[in-house]
CHARMM-style PDB file with segment names, atoms N, HN, CA, C and O in Angstrom:
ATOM      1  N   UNK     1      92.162  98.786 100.286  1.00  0.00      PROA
ATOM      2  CA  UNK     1      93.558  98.790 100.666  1.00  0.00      PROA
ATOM      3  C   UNK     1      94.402  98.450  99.452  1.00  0.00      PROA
ATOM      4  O   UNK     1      93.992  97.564  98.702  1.00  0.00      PROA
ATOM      5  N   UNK     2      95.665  99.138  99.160  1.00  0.00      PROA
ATOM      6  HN  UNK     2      95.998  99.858  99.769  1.00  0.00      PROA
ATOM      7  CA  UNK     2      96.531  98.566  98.302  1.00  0.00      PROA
ATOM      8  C   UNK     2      97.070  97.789  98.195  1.00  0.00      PROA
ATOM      9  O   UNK     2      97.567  97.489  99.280  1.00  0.00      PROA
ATOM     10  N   UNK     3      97.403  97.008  97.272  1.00  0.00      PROA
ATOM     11  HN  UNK     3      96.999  97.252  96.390  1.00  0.00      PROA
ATOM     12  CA  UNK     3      98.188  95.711  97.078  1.00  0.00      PROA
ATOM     13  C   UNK     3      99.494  95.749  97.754  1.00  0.00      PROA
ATOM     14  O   UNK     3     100.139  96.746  97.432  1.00  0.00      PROA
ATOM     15  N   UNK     4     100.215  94.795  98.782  1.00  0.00      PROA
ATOM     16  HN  UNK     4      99.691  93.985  99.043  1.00  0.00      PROA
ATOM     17  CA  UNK     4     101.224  94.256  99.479  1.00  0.00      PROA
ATOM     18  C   UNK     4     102.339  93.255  99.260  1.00  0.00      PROA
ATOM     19  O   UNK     4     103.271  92.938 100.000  1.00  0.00      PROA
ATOM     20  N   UNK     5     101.916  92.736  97.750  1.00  0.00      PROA
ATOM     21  HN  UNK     5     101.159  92.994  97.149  1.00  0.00      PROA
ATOM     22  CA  UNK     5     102.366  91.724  97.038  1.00  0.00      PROA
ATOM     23  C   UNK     5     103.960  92.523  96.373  1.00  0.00      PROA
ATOM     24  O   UNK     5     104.165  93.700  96.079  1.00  0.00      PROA
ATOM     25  N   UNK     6     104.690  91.566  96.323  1.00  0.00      PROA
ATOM     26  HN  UNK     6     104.523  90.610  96.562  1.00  0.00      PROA
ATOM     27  CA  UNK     6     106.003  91.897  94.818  1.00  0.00      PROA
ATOM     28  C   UNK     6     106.174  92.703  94.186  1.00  0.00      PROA
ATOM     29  O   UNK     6     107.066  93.526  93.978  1.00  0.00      PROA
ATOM     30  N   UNK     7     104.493  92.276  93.555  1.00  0.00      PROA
ATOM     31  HN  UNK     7     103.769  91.608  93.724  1.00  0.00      PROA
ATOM     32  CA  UNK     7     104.543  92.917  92.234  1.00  0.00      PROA
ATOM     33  C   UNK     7     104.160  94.239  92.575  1.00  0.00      PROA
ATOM     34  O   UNK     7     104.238  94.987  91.601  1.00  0.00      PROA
ATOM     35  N   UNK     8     103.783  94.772  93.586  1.00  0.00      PROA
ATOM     36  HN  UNK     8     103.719  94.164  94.377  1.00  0.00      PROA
ATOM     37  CA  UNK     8     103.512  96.292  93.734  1.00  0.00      PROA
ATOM     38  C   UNK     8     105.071  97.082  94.144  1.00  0.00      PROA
ATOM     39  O   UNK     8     105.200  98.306  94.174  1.00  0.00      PROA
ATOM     40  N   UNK     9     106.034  96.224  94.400  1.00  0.00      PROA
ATOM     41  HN  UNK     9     105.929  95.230  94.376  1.00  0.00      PROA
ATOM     42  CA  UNK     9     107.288  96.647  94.377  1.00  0.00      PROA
ATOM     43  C   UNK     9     108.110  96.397  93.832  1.00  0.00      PROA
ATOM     44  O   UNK     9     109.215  96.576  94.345  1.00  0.00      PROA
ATOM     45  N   UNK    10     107.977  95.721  92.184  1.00  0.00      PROA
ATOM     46  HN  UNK    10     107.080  95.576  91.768  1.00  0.00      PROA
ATOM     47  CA  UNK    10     108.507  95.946  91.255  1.00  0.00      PROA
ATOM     48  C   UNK    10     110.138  96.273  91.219  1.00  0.00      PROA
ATOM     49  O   UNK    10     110.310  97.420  90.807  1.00  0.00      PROA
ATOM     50  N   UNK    11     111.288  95.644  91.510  1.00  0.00      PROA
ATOM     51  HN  UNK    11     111.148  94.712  91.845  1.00  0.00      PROA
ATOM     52  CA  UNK    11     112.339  95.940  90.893  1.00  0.00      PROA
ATOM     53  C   UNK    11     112.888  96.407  92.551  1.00  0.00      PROA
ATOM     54  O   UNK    11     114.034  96.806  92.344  1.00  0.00      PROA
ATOM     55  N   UNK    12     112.644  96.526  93.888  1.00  0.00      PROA
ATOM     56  HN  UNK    12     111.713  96.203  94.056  1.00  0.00      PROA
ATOM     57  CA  UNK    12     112.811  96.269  95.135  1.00  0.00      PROA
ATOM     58  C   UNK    12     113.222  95.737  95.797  1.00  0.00      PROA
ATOM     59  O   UNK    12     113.207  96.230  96.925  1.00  0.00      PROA
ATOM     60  N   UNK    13     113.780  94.594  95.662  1.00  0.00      PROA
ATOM     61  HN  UNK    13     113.792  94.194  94.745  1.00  0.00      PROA
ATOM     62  CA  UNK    13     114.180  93.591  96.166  1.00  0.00      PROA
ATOM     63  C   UNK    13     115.083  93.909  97.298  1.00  0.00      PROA
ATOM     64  O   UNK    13     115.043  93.209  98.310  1.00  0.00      PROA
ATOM     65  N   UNK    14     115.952  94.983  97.193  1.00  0.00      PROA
ATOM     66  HN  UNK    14     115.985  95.552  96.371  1.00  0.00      PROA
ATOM     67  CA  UNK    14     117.094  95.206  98.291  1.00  0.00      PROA
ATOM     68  C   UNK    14     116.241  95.664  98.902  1.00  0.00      PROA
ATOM     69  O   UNK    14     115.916  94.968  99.864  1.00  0.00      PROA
ATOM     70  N   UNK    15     115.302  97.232  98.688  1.00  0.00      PROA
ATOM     71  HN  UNK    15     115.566  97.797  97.907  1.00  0.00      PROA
ATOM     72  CA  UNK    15     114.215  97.608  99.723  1.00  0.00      PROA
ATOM     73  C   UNK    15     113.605  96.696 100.722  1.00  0.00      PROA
ATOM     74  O   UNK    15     113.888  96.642 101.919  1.00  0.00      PROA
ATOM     75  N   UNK    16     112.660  95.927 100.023  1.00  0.00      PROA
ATOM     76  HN  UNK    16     112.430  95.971  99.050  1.00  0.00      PROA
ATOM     77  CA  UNK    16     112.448  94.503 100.246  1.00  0.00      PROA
ATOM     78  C   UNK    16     113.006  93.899 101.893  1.00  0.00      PROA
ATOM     79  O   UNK    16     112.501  93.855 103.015  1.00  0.00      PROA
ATOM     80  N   UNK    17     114.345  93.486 101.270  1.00  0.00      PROA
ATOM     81  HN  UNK    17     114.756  93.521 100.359  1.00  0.00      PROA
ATOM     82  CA  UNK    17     114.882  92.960 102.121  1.00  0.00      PROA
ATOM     83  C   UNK    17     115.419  93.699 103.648  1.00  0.00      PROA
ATOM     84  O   UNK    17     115.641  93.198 104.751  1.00  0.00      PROA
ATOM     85  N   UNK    18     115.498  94.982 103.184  1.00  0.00      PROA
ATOM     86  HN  UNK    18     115.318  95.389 102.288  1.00  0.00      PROA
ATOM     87  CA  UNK    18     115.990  95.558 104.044  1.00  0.00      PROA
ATOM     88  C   UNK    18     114.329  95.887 105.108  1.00  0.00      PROA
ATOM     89  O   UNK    18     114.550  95.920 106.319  1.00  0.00      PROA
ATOM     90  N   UNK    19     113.422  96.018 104.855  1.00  0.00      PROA
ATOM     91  HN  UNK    19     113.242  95.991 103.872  1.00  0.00      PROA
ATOM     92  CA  UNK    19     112.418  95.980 105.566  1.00  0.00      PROA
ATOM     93  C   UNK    19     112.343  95.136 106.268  1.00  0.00      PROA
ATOM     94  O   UNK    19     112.243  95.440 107.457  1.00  0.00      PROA
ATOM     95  N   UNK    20     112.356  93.138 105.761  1.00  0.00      PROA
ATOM     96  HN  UNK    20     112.438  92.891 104.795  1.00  0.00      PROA
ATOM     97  CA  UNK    20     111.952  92.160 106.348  1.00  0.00      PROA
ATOM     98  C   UNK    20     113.010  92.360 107.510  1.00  0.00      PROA
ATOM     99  O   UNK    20     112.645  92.334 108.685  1.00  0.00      PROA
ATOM    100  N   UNK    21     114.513  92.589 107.099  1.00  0.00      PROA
ATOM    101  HN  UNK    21     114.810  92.610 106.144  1.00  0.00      PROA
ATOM    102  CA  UNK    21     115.498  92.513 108.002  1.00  0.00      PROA
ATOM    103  C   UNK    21     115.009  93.174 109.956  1.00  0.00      PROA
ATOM    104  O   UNK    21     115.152  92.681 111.075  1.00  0.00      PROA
ATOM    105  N   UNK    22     114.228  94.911 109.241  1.00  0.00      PROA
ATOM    106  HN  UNK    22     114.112  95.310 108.331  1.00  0.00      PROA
ATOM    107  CA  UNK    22     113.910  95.796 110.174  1.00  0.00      PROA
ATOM    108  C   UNK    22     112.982  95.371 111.424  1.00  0.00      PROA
ATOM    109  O   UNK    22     113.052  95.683 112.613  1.00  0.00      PROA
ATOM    110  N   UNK    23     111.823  94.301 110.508  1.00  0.00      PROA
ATOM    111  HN  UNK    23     111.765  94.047 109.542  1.00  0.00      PROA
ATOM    112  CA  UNK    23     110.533  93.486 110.895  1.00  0.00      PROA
ATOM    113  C   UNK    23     111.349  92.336 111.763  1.00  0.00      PROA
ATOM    114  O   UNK    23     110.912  92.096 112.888  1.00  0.00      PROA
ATOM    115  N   UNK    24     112.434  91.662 111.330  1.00  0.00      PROA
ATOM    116  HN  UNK    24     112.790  91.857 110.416  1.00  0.00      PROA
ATOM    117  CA  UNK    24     112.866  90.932 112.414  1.00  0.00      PROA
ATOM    118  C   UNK    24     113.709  91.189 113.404  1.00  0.00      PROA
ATOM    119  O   UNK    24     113.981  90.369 114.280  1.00  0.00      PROA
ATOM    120  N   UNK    25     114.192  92.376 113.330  1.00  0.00      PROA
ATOM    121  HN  UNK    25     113.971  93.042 112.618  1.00  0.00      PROA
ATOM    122  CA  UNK    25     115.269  93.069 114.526  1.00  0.00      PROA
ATOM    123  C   UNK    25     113.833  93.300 115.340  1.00  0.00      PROA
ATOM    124  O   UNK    25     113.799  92.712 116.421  1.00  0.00      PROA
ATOM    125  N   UNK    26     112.692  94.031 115.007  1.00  0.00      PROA
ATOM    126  HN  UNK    26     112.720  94.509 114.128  1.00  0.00      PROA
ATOM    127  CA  UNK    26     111.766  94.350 116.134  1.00  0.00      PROA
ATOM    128  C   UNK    26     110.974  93.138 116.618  1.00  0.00      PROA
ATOM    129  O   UNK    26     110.628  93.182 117.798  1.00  0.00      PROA
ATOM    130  N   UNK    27     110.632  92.073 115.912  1.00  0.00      PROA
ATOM    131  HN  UNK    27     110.913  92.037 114.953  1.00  0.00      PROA
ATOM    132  CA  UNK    27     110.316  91.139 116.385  1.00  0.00      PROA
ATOM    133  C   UNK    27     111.210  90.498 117.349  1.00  0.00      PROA
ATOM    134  O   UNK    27     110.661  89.724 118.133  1.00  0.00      PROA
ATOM    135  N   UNK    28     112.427  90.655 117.450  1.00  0.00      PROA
ATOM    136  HN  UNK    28     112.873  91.284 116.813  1.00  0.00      PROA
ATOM    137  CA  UNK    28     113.179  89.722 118.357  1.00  0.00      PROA
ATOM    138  C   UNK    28     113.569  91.180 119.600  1.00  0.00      PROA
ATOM    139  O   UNK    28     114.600  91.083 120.265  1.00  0.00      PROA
ATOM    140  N   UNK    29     112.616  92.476 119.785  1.00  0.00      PROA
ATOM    141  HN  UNK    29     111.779  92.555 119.244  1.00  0.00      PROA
ATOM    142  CA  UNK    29     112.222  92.514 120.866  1.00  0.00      PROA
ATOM    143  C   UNK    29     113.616  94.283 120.681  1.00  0.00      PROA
ATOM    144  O   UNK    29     113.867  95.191 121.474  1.00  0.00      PROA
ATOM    145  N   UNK    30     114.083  94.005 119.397  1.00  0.00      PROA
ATOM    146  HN  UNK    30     113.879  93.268 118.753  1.00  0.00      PROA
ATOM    147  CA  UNK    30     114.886  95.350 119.398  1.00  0.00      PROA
ATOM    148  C   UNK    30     114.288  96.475 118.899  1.00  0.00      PROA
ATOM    149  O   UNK    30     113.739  96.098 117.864  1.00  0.00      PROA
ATOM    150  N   UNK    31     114.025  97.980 119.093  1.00  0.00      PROA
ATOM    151  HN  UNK    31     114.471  98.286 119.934  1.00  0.00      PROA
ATOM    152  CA  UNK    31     113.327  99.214 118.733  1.00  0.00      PROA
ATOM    153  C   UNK    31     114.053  99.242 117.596  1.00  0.00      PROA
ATOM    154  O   UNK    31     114.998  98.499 117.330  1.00  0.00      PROA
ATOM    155  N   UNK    32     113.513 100.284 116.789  1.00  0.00      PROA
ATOM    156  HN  UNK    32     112.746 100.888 117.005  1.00  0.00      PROA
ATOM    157  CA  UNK    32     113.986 100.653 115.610  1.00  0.00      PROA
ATOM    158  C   UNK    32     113.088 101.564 115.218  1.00  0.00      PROA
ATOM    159  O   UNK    32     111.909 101.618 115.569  1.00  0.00      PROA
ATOM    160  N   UNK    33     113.928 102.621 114.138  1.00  0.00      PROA
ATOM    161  HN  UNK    33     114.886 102.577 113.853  1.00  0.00      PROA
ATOM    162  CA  UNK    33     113.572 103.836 113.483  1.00  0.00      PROA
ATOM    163  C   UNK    33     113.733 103.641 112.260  1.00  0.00      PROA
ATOM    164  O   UNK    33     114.920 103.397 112.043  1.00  0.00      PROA
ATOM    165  N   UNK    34     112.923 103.626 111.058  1.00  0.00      PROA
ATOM    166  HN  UNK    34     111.959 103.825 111.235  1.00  0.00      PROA
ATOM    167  CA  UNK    34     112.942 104.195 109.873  1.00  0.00      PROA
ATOM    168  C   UNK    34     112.856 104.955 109.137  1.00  0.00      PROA
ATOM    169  O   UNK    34     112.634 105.722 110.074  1.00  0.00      PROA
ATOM    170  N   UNK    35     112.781 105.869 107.902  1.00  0.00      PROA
ATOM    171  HN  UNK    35     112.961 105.245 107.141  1.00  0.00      PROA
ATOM    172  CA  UNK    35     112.588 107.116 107.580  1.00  0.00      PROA
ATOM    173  C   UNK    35     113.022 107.036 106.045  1.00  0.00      PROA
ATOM    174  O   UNK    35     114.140 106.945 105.538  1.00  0.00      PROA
ATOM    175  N   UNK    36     111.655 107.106 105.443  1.00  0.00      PROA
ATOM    176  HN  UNK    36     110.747 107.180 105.855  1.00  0.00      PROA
ATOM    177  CA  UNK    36     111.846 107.682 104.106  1.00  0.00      PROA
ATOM    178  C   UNK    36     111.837 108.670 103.562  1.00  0.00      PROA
ATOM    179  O   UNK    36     110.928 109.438 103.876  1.00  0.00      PROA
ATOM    180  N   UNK    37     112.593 109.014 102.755  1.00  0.00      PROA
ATOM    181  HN  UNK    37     113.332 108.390 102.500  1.00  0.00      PROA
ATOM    182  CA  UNK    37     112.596 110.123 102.071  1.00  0.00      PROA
ATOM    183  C   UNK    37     113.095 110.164 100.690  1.00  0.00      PROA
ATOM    184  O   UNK    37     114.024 109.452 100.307  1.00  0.00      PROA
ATOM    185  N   UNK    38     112.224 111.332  99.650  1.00  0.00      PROA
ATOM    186  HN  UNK    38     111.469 111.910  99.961  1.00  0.00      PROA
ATOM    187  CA  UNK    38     112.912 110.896  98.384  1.00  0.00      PROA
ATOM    188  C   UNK    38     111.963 111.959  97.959  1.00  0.00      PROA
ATOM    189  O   UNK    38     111.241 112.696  98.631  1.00  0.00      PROA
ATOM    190  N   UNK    39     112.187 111.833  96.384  1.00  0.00      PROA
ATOM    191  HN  UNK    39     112.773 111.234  95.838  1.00  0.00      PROA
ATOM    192  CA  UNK    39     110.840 113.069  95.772  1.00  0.00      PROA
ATOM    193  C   UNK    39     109.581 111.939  95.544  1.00  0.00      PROA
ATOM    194  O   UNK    39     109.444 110.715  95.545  1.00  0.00      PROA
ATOM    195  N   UNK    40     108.671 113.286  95.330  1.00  0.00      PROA
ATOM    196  HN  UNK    40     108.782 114.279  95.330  1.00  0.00      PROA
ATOM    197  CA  UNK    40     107.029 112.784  95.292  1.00  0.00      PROA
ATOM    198  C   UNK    40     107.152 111.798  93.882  1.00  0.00      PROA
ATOM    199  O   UNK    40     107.646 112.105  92.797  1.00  0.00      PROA
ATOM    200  N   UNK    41     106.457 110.375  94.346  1.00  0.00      PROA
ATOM    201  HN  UNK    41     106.056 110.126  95.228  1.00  0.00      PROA
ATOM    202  CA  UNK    41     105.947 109.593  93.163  1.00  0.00      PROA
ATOM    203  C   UNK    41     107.191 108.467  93.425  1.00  0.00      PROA
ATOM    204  O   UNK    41     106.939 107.560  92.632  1.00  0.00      PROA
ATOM    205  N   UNK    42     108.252 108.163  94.077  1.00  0.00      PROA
ATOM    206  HN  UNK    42     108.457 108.900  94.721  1.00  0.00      PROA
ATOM    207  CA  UNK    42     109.058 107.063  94.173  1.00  0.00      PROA
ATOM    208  C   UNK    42     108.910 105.962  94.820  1.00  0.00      PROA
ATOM    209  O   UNK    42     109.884 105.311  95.198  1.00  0.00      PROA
ATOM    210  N   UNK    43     107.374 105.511  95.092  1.00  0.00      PROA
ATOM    211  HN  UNK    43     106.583 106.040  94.785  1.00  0.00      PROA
ATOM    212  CA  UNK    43     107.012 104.208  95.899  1.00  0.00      PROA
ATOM    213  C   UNK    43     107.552 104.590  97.675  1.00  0.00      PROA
ATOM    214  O   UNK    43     107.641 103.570  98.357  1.00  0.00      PROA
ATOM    215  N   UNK    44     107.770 105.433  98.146  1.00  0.00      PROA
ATOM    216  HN  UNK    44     107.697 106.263  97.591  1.00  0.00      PROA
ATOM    217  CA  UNK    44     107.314 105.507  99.763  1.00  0.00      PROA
ATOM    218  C   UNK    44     106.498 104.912 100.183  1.00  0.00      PROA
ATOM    219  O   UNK    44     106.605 103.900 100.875  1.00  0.00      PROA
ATOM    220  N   UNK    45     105.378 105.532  99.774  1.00  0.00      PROA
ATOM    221  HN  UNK    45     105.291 106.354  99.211  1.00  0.00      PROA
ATOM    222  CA  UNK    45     104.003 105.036 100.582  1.00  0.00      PROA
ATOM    223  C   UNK    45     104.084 103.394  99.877  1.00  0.00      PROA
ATOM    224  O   UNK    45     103.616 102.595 100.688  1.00  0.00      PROA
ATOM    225  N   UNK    46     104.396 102.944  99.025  1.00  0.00      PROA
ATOM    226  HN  UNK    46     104.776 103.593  98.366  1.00  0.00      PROA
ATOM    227  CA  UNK    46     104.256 101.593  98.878  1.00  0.00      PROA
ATOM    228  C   UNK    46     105.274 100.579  99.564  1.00  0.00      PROA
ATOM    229  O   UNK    46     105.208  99.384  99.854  1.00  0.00      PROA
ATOM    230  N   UNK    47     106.205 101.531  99.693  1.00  0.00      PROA
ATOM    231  HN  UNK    47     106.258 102.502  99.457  1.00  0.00      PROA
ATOM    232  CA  UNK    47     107.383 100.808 100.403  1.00  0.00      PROA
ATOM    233  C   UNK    47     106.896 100.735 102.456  1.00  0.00      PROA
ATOM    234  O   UNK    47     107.402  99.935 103.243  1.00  0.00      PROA
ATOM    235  N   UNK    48     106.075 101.564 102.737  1.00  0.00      PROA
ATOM    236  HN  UNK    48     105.664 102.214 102.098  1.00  0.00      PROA
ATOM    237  CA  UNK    48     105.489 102.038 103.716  1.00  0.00      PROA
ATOM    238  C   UNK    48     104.148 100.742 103.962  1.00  0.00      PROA
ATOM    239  O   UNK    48     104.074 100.181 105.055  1.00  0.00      PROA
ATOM    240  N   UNK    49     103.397 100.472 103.093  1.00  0.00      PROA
ATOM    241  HN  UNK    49     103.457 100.927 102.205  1.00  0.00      PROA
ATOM    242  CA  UNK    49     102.301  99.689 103.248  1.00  0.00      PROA
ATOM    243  C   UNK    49     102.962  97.972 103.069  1.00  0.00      PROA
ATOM    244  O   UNK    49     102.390  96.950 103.450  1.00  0.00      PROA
ATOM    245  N   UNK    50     104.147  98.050 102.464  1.00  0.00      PROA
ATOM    246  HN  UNK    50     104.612  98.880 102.155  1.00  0.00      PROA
ATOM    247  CA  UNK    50     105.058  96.182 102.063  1.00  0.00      PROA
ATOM    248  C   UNK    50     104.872  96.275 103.981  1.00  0.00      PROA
ATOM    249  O   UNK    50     104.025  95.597 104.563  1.00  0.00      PROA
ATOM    250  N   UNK    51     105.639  97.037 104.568  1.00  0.00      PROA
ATOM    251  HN  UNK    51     106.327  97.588 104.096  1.00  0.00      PROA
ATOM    252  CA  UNK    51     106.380  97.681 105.766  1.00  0.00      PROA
ATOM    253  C   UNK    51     105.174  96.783 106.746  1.00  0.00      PROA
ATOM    254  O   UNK    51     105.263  95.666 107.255  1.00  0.00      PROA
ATOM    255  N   UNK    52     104.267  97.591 106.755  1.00  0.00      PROA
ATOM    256  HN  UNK    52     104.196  98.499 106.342  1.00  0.00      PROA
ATOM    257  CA  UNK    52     103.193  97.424 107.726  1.00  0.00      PROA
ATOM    258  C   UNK    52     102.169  96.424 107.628  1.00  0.00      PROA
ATOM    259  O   UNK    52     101.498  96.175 108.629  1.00  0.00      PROA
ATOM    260  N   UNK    53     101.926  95.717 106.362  1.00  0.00      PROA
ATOM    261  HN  UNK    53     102.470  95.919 105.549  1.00  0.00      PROA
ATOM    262  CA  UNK    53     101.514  94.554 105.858  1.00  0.00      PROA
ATOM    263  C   UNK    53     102.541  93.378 106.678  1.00  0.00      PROA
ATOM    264  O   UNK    53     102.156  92.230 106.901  1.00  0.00      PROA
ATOM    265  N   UNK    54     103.941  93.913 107.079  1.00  0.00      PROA
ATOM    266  HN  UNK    54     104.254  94.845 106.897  1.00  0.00      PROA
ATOM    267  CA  UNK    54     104.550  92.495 107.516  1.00  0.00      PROA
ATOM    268  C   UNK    54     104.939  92.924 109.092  1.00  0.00      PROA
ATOM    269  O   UNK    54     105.853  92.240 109.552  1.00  0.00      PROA
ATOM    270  N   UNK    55     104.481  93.780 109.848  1.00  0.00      PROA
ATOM    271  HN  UNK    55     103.738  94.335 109.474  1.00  0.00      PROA
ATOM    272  CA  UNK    55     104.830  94.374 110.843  1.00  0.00      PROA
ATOM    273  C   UNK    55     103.631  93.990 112.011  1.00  0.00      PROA
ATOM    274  O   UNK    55     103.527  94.567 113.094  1.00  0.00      PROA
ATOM    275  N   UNK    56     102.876  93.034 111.595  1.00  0.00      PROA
ATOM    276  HN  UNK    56     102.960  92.566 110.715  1.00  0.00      PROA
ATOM    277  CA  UNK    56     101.201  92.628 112.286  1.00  0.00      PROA
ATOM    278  C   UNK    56     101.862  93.114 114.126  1.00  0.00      PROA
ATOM    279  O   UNK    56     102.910  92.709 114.629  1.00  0.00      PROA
ATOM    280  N   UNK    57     101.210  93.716 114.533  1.00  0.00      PROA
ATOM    281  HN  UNK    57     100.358  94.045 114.125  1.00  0.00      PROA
ATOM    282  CA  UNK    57     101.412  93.575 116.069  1.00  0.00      PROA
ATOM    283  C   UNK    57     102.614  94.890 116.696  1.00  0.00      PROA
ATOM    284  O   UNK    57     102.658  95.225 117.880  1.00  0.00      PROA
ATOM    285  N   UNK    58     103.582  95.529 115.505  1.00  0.00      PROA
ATOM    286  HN  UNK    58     103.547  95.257 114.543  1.00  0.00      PROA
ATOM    287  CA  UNK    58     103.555  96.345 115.862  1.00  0.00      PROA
ATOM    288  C   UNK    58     103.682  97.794 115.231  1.00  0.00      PROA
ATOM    289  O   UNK    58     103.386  97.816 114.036  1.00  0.00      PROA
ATOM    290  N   UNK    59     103.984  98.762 115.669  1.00  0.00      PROA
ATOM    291  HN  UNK    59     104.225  98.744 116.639  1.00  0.00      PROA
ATOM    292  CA  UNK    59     103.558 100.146 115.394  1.00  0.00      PROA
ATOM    293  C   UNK    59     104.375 100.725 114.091  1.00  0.00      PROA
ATOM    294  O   UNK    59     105.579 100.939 113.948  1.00  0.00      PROA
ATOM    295  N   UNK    60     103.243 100.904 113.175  1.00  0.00      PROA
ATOM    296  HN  UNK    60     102.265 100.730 113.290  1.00  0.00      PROA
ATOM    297  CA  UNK    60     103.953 101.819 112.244  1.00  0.00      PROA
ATOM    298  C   UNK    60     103.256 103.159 112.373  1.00  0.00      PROA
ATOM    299  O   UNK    60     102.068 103.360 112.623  1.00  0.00      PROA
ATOM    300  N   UNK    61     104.232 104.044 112.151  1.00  0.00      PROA
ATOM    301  HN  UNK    61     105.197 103.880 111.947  1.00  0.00      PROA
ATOM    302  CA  UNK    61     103.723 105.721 112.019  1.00  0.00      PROA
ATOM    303  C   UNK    61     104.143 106.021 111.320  1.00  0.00      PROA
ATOM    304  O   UNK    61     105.317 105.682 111.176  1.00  0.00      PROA
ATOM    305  N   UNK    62     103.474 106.943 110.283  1.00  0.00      PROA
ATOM    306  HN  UNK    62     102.520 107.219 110.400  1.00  0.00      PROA
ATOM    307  CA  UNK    62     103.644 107.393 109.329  1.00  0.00      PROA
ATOM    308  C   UNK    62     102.937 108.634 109.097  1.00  0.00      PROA
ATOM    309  OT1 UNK    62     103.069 109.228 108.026  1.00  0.00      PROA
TER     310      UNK     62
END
């Protein structure tokens, strides 16, 4: 599995935050939709695995 740490998101921080934000709107029981998009090679899938590394319990699709 890939690293979930910081340092695999490098320079992220708003990303970052805006995930944990997403992780606690659904934890406190509200749905939500996300959706990345961008060109090939811009950390998605890493921004995707921070995502689901902090999402324990519920559903990511991807």
């Amino acid at each position: 599995m890939r690293g979930n740490g910081p340092e695999r998101l490098r320079g992220r921080r708003r990303e970052r935050a805006a995930l944990e934000e997403l992780v606690a709107e659904v934890a406190a029981g509200r749905s939500a939709v996300l959706v990345l998009r961008g060109d090939a090679g811009i950390g998605k899938s890493a921004l995707l695995d921070h995502l689901a590394a902090r999402a324990a319990g519920h559903r990511v699709a991807r």
